[in-house]
N, CA, C and O atoms as a GROMACS GRO file, in nm:
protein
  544
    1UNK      N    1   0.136   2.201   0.734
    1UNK     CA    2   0.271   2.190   0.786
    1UNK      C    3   0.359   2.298   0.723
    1UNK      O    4   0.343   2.338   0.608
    2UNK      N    5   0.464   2.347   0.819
    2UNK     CA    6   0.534   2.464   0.730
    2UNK      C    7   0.652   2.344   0.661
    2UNK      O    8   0.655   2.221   0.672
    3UNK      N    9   0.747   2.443   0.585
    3UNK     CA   10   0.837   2.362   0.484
    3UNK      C   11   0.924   2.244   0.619
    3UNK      O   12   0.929   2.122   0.598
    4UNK      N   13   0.976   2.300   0.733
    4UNK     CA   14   1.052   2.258   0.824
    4UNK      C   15   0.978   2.144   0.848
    4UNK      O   16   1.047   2.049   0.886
    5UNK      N   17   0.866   2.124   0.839
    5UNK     CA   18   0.761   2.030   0.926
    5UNK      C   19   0.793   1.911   0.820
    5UNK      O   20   0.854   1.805   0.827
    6UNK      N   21   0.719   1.983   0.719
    6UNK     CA   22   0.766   1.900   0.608
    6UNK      C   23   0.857   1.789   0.574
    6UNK      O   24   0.840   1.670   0.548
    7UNK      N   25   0.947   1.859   0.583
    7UNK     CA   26   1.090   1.803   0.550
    7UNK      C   27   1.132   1.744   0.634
    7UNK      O   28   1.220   1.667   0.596
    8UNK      N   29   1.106   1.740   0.758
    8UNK     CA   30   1.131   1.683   0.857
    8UNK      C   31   1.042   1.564   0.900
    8UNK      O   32   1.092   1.461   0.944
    9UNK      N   33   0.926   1.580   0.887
    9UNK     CA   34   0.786   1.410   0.866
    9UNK      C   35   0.839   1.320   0.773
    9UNK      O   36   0.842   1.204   0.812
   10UNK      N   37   0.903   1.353   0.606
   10UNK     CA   38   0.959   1.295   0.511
   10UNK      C   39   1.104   1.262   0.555
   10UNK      O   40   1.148   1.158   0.506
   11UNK      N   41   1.160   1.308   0.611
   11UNK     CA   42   1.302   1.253   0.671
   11UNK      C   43   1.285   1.133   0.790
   11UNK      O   44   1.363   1.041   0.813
   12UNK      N   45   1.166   1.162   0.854
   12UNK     CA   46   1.120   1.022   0.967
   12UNK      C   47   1.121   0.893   0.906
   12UNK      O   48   1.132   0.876   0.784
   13UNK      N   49   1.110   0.794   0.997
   13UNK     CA   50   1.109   0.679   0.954
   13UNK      C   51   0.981   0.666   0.901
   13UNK      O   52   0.911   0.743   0.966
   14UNK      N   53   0.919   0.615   0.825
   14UNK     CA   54   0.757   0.548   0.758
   14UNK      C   55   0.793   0.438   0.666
   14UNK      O   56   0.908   0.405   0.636
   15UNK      N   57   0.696   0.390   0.629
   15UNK     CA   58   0.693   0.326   0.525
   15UNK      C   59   0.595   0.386   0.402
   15UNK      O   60   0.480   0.428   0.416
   16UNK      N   61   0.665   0.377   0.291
   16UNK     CA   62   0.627   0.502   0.177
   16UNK      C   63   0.510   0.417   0.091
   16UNK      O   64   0.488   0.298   0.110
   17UNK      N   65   0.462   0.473   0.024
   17UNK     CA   66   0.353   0.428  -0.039
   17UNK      C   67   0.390   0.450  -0.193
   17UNK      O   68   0.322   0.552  -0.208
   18UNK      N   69   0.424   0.438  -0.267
   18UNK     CA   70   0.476   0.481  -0.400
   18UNK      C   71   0.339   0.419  -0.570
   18UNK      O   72   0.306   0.303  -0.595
   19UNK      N   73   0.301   0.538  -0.642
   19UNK     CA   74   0.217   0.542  -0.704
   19UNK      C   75   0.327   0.576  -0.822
   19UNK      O   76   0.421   0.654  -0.810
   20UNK      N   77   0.293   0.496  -0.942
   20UNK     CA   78   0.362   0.562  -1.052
   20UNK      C   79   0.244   0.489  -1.186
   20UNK      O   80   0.191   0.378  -1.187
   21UNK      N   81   0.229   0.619  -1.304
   21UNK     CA   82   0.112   0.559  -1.365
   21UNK      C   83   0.158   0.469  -1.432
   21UNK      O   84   0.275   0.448  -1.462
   22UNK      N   85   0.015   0.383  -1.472
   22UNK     CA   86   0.027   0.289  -1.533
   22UNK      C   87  -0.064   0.297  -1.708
   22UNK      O   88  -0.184   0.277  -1.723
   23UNK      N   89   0.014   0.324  -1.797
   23UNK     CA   90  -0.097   0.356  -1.943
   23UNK      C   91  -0.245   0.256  -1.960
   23UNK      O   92  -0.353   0.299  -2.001
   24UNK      N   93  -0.224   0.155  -1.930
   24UNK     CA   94  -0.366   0.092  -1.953
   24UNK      C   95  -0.449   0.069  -1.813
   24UNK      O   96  -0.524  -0.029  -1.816
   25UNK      N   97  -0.446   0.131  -1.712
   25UNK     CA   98  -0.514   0.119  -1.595
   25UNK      C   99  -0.516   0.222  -1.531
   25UNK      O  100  -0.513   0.337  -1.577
   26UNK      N  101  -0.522   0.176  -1.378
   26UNK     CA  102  -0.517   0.224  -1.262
   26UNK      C  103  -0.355   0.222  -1.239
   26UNK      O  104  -0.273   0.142  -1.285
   27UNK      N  105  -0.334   0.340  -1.150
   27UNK     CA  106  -0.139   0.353  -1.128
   27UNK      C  107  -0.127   0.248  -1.044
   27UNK      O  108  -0.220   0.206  -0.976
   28UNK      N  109   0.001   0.197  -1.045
   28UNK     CA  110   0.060   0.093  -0.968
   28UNK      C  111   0.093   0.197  -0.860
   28UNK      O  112   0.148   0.307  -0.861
   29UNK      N  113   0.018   0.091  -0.735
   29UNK     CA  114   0.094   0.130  -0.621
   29UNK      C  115   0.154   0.084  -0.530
   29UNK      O  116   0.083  -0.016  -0.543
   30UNK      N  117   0.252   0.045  -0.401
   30UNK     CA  118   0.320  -0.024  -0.363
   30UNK      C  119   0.378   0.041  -0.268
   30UNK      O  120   0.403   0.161  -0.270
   31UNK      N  121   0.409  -0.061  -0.150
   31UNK     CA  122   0.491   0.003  -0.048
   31UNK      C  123   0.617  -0.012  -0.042
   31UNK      O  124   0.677  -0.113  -0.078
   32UNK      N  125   0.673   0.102   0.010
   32UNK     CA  126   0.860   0.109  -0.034
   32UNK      C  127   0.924   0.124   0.109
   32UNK      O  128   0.844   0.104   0.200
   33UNK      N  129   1.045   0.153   0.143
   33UNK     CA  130   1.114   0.136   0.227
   33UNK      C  131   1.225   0.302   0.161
   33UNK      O  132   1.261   0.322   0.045
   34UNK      N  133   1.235   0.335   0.207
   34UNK     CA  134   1.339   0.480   0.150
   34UNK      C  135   1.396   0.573   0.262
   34UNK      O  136   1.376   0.566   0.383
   35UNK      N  137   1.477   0.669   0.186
   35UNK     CA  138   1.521   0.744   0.279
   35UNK      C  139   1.551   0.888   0.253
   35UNK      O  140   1.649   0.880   0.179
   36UNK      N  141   1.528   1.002   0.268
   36UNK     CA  142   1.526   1.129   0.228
   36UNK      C  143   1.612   1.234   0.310
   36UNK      O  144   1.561   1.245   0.421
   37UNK      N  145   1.703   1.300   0.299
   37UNK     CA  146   1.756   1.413   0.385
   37UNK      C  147   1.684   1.558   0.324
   37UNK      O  148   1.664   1.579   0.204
   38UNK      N  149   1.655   1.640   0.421
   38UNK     CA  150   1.613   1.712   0.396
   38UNK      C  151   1.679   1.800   0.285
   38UNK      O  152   1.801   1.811   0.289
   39UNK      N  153   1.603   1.870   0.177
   39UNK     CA  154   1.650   1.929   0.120
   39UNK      C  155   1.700   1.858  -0.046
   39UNK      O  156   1.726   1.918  -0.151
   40UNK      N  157   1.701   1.755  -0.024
   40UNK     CA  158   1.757   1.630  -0.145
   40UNK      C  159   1.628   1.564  -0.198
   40UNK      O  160   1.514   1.612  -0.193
   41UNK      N  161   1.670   1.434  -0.254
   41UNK     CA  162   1.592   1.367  -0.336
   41UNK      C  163   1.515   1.232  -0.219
   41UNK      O  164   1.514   1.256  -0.099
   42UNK      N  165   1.479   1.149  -0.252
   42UNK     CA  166   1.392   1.050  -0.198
   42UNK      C  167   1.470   0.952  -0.283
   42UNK      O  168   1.506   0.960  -0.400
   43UNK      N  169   1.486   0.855  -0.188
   43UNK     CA  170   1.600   0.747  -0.265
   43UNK      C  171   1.546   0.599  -0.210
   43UNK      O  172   1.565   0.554  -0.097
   44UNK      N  173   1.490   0.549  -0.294
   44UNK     CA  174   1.405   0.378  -0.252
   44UNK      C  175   1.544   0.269  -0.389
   44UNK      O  176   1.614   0.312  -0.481
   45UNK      N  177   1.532   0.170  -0.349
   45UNK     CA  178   1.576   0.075  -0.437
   45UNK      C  179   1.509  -0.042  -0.439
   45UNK      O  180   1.458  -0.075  -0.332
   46UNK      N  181   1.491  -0.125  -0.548
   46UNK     CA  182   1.362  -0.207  -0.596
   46UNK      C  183   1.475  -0.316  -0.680
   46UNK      O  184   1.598  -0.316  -0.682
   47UNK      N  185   1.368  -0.413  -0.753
   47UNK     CA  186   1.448  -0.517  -0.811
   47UNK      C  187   1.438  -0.458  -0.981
   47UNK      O  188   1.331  -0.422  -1.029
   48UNK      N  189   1.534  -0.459  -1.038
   48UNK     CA  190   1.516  -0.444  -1.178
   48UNK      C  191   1.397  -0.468  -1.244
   48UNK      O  192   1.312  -0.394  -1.295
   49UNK      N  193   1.415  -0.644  -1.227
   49UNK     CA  194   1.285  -0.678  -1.312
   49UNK      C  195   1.148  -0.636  -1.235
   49UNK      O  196   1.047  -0.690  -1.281
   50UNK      N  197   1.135  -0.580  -1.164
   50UNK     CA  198   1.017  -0.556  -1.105
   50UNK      C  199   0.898  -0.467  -1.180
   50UNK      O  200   0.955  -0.371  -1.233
   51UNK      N  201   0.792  -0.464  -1.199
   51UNK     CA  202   0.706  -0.429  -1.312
   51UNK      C  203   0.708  -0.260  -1.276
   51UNK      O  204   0.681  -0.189  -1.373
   52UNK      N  205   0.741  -0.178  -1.131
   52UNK     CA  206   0.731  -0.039  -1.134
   52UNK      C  207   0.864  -0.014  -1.158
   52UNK      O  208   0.892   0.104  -1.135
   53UNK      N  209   0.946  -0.073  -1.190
   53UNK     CA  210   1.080  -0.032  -1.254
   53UNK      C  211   1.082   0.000  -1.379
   53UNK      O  212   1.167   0.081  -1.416
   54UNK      N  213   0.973  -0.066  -1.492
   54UNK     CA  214   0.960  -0.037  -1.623
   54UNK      C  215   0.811   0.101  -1.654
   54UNK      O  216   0.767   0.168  -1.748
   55UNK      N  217   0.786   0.081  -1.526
   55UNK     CA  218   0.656   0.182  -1.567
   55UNK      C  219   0.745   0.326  -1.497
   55UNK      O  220   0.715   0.438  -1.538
   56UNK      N  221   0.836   0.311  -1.406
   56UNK     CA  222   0.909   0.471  -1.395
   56UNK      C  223   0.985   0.532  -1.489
   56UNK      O  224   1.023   0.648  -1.505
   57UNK      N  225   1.004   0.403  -1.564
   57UNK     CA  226   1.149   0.421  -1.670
   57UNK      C  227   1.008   0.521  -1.800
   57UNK      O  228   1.043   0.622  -1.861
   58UNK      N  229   0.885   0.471  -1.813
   58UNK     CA  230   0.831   0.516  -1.920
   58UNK      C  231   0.746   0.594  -1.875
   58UNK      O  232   0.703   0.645  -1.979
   59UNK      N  233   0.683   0.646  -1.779
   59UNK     CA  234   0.670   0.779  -1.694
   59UNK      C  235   0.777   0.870  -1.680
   59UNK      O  236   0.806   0.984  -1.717
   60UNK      N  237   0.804   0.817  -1.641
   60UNK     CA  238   0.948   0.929  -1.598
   60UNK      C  239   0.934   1.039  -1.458
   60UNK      O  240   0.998   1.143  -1.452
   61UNK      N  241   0.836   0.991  -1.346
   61UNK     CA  242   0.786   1.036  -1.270
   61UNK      C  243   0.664   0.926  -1.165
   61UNK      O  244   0.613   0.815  -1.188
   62UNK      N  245   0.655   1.013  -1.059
   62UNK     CA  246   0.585   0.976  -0.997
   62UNK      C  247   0.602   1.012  -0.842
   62UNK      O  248   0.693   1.087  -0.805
   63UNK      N  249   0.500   0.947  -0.746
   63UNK     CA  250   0.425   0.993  -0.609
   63UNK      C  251   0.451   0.926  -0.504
   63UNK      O  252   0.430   0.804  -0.509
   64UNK      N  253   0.502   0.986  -0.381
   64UNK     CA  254   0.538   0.885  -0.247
   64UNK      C  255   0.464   0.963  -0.158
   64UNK      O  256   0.487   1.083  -0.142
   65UNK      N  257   0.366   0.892  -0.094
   65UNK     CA  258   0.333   0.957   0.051
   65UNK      C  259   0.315   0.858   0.156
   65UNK      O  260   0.261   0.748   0.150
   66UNK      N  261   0.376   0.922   0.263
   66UNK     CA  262   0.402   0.869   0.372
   66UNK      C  263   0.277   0.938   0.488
   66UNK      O  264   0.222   1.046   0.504
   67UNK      N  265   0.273   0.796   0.557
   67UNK     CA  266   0.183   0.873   0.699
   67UNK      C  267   0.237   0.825   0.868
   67UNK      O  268   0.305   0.735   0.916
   68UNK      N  269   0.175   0.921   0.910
   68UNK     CA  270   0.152   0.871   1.080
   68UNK      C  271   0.028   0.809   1.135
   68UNK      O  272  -0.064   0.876   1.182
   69UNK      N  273   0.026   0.670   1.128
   69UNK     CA  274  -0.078   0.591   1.135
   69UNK      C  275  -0.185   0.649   1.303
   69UNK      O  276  -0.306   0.667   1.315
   70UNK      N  277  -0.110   0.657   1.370
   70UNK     CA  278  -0.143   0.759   1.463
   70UNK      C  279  -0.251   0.821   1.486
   70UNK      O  280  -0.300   0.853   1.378
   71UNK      N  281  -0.308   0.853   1.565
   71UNK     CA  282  -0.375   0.970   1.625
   71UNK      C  283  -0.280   1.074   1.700
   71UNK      O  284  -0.238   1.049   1.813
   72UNK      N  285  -0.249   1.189   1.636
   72UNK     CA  286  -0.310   1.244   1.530
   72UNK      C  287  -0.237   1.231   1.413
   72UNK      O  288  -0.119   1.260   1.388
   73UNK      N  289  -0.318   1.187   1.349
   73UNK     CA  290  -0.290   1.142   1.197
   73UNK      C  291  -0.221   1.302   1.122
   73UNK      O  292  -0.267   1.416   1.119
   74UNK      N  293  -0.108   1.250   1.074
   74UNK     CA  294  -0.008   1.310   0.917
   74UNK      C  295   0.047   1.259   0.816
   74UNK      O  296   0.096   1.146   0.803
   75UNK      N  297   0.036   1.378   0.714
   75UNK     CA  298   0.083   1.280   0.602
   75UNK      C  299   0.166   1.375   0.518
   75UNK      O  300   0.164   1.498   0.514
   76UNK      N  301   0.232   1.298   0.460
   76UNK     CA  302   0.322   1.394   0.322
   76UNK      C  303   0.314   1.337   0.217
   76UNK      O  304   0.355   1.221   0.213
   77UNK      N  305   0.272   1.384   0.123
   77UNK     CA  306   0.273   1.325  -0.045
   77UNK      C  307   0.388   1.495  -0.123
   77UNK      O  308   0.389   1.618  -0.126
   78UNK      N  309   0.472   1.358  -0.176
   78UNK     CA  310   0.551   1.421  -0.259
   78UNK      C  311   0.573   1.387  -0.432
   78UNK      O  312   0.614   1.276  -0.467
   79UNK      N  313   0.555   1.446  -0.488
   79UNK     CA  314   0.560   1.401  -0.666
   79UNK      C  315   0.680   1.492  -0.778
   79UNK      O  316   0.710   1.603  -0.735
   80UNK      N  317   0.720   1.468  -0.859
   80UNK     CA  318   0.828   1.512  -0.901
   80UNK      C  319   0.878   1.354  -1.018
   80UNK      O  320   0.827   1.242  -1.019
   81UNK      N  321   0.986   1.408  -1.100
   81UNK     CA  322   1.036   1.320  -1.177
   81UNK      C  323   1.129   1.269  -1.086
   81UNK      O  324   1.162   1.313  -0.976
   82UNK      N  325   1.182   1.127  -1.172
   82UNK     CA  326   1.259   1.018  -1.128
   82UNK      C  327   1.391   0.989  -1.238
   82UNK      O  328   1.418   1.004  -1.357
   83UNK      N  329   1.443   0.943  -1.128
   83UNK     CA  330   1.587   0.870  -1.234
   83UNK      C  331   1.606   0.768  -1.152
   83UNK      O  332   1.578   0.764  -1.033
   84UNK      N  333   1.669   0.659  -1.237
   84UNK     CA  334   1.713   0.552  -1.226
   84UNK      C  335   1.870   0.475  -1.255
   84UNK      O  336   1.931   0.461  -1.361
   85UNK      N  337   1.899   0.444  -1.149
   85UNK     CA  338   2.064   0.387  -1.107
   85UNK      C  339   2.093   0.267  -1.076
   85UNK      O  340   2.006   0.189  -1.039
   86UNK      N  341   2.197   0.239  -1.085
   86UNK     CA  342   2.249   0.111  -1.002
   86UNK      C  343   2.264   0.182  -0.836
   86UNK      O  344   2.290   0.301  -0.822
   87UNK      N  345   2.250   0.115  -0.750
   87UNK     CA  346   2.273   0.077  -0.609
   87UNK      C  347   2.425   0.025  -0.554
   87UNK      O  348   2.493  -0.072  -0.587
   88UNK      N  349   2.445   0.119  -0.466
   88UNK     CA  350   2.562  -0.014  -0.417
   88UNK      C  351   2.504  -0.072  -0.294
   88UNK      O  352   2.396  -0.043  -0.243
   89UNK      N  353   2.608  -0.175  -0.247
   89UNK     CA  354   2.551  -0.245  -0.099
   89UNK      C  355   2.579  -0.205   0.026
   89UNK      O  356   2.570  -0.280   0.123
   90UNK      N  357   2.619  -0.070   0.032
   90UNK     CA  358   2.627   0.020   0.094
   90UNK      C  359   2.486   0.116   0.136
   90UNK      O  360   2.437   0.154   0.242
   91UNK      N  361   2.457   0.127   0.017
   91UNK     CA  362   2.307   0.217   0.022
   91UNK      C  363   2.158   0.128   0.090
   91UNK      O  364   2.058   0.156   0.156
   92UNK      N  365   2.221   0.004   0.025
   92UNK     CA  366   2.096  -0.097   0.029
   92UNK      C  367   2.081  -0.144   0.198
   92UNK      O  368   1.981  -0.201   0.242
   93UNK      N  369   2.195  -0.108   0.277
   93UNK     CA  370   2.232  -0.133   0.389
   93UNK      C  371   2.170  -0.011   0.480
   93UNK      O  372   2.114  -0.033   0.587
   94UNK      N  373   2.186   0.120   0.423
   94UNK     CA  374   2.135   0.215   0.490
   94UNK      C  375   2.012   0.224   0.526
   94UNK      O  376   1.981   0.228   0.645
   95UNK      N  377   1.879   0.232   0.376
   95UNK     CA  378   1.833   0.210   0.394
   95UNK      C  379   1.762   0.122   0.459
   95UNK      O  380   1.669   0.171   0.523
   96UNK      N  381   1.779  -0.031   0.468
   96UNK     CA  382   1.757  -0.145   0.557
   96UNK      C  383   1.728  -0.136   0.680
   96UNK      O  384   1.630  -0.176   0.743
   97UNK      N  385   1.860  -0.054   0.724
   97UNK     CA  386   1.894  -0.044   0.896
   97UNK      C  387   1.797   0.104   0.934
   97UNK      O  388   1.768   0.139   1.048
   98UNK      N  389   1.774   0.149   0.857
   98UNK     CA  390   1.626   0.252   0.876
   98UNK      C  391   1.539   0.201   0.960
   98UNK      O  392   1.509   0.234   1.074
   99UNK      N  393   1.496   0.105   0.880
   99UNK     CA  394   1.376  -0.034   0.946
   99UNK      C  395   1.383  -0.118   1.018
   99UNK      O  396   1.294  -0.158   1.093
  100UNK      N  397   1.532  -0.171   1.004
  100UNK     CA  398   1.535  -0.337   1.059
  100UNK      C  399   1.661  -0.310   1.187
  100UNK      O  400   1.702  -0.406   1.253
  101UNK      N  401   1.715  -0.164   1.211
  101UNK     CA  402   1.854  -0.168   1.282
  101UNK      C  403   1.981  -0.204   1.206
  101UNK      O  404   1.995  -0.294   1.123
  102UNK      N  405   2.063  -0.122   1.246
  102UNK     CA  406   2.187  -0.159   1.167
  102UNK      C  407   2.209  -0.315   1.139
  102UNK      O  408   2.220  -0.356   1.024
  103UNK      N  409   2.218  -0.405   1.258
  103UNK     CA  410   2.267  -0.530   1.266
  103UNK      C  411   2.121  -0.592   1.205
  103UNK      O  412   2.112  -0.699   1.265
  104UNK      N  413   2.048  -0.585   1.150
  104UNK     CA  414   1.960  -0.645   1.113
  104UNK      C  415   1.942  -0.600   0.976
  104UNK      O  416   1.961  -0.687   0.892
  105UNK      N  417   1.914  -0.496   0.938
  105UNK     CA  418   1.976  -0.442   0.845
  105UNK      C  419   2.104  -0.484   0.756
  105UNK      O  420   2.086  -0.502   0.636
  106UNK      N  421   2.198  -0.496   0.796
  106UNK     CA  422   2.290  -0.536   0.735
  106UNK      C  423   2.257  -0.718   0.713
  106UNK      O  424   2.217  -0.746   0.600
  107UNK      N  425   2.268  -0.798   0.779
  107UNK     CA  426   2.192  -0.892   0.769
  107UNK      C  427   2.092  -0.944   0.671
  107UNK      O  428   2.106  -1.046   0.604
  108UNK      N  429   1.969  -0.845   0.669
  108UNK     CA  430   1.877  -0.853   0.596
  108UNK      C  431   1.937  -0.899   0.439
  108UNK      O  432   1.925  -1.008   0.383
  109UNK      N  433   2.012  -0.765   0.385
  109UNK     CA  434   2.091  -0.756   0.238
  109UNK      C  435   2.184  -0.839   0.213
  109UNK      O  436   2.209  -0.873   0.098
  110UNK      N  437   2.278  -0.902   0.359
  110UNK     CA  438   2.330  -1.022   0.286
  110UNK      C  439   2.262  -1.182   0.310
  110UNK      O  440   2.312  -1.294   0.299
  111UNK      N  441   2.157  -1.144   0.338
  111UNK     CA  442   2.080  -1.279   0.299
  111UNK      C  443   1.977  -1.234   0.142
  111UNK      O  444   1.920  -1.336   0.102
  112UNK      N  445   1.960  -1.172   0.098
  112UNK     CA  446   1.890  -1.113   0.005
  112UNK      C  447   2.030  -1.072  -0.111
  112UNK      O  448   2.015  -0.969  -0.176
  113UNK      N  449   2.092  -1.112  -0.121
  113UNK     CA  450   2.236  -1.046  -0.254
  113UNK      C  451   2.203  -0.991  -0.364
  113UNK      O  452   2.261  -0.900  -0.423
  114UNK      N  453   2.083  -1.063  -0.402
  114UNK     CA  454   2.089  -1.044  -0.544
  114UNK      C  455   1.949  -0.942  -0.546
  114UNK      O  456   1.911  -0.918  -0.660
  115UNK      N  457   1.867  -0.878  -0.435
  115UNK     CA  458   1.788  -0.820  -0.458
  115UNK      C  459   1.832  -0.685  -0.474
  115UNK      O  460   1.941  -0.662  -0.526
  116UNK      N  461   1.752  -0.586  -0.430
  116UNK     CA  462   1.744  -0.462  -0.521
  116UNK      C  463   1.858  -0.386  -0.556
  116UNK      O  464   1.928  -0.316  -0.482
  117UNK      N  465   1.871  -0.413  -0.710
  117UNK     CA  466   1.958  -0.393  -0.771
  117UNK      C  467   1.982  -0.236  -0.833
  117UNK      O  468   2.077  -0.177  -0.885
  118UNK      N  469   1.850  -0.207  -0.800
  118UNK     CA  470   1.804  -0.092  -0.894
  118UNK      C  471   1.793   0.090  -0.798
  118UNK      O  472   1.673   0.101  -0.776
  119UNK      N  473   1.841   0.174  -0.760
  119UNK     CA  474   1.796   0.288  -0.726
  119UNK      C  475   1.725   0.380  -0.799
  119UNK      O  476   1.759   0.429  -0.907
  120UNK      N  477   1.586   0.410  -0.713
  120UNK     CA  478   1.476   0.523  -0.801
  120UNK      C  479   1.519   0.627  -0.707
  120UNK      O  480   1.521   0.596  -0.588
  121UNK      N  481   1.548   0.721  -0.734
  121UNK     CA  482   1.561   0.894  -0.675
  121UNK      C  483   1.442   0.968  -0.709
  121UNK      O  484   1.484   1.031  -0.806
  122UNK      N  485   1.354   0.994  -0.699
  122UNK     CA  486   1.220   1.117  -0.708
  122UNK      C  487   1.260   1.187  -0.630
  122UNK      O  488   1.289   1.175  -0.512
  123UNK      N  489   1.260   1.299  -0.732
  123UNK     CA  490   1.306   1.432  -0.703
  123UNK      C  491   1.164   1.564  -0.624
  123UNK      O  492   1.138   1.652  -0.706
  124UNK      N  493   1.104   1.576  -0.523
  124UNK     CA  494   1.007   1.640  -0.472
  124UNK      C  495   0.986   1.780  -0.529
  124UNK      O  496   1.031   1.886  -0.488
  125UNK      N  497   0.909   1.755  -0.631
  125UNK     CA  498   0.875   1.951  -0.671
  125UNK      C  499   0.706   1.944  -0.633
  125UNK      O  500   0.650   2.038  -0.689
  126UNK      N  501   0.641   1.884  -0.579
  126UNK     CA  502   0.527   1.919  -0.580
  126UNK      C  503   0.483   1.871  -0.417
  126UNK      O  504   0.486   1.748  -0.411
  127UNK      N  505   0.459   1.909  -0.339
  127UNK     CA  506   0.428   1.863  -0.170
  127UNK      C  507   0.257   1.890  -0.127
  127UNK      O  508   0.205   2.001  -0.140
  128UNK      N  509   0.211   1.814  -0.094
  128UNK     CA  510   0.102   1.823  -0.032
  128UNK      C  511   0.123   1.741   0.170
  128UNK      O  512   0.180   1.639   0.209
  129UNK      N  513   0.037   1.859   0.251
  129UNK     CA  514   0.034   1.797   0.351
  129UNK      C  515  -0.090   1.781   0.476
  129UNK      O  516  -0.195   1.840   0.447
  130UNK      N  517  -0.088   1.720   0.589
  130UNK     CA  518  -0.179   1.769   0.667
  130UNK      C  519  -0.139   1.694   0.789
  130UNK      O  520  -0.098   1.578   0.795
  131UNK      N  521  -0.156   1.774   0.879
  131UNK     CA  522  -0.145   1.727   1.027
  131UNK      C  523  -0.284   1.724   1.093
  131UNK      O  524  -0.341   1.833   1.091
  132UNK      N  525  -0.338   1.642   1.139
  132UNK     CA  526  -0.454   1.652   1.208
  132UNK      C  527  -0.420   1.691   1.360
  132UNK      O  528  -0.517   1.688   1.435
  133UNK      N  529  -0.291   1.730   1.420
  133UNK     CA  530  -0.260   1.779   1.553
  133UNK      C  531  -0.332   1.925   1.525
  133UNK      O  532  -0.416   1.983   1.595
  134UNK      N  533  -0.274   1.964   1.404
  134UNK     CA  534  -0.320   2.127   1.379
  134UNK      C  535  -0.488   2.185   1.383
  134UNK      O  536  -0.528   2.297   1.413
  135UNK      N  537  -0.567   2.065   1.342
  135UNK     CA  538  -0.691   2.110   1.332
  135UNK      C  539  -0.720   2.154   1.457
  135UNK      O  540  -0.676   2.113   1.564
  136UNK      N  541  -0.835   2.284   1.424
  136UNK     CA  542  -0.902   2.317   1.597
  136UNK      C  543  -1.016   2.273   1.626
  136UNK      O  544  -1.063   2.292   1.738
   0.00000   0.00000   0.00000
């Protein structure tokens, strides 16, 4: 994929796959819900206490790739360091309505209040990709 392609598959809707290591195992991995503008960071929000909230905080990094379940199958894996924020219910809304539609979306978060409290930003310095439209 060129950079445009790129940036533009990671700006689509998917559902993200998020890998961050784990010191005594195998990396935790998990599916996320996020949202990316081209050119910026990758922005998911999670619950505090949630166990990849303490393993990003002591990494300080980690991996999202997204696909097109599709024929023809694509994918984007992106890796880079992370920081960690508070959320407002504004953001938590955006994201949401990604997935669920605005009105459902919004919905969703105020039946959920007290969930994700937490924003992870991974910052993309490292991209891997592949389109299987491209193969000949």
């Amino acid at each position: 994929m060129s950079n445009d392609e790129r940036v533009a598959f990671l700006a689509d809707v998917h559902i993200g796959v998020l890998a961050v290591a784990r010191p005594d195992g195998p990396p935790e991995v998990v599916p996320v819900w996020y949202r990316y503008q081209p050119g910026g960071v990758v922005e998911l929000t999670t619950e505090q206490a949630s166990a990849k909230v303490a393993l990003l905080r002591e990494a300080g990094r980690a991996s999202l790739c997204v696909q097109r379940e599709d024929y023809p199958y694509a994918y984007v894996t992106v890796e880079g360091p992370v920081s960690i924020g508070l959320v407002t219910r504004e953001l938590r809304v955006e994201i949401a309505a990604r997935y669920l539609g605005a009105e459902q979306g919004a919905a969703y978060v105020d039946e959920n209040p007290d969930g994700d409290d937490i924003m992870i930003r991974l910052e993309p310095r490292r991209w891997r990709t592949a389109d299987f439209a491209k193969l000949g």
